[in-house]
N, C-alpha and C positions, 0 to 999 in steps of 0.2 A: 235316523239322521236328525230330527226334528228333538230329539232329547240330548245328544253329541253338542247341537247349537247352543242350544238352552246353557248346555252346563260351561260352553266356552263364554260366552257373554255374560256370564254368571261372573267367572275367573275372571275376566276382565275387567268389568265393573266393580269387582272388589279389589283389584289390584289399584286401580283407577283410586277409588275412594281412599284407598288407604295411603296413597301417595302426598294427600294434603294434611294429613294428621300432623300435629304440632305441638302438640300435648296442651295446656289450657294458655290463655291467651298472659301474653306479659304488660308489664307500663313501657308505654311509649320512652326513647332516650330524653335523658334530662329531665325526670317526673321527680318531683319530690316523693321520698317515703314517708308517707303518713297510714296511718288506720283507715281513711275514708273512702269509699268506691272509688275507682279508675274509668274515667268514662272515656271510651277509644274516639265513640263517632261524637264529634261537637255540636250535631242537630239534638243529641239526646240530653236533656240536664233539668 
């Protein structure tokens, strides 16, 4: 019983994770295209 759980909560938690996949992150709308980093959070620069 204890390995049946394991493996459901397994399924789940990868179902779970996979659900937020998004493929790599984009620019924000209205971003200029240029060559230089994109920086999403505005605390970071």
């Amino acid at each position: 019983m204890t390995i049946r759980a394991l493996l459901v909560s397994l399924l789940l938690a990868g179902l779970l994770a996979a659900c937020g996949v998004k493929g790599p992150p984009e620019p924000p709308e209205g971003a200029k295209k240029e060559n230089k980093p994109i920086v999403l959070d505005p605390l970071i620069q």
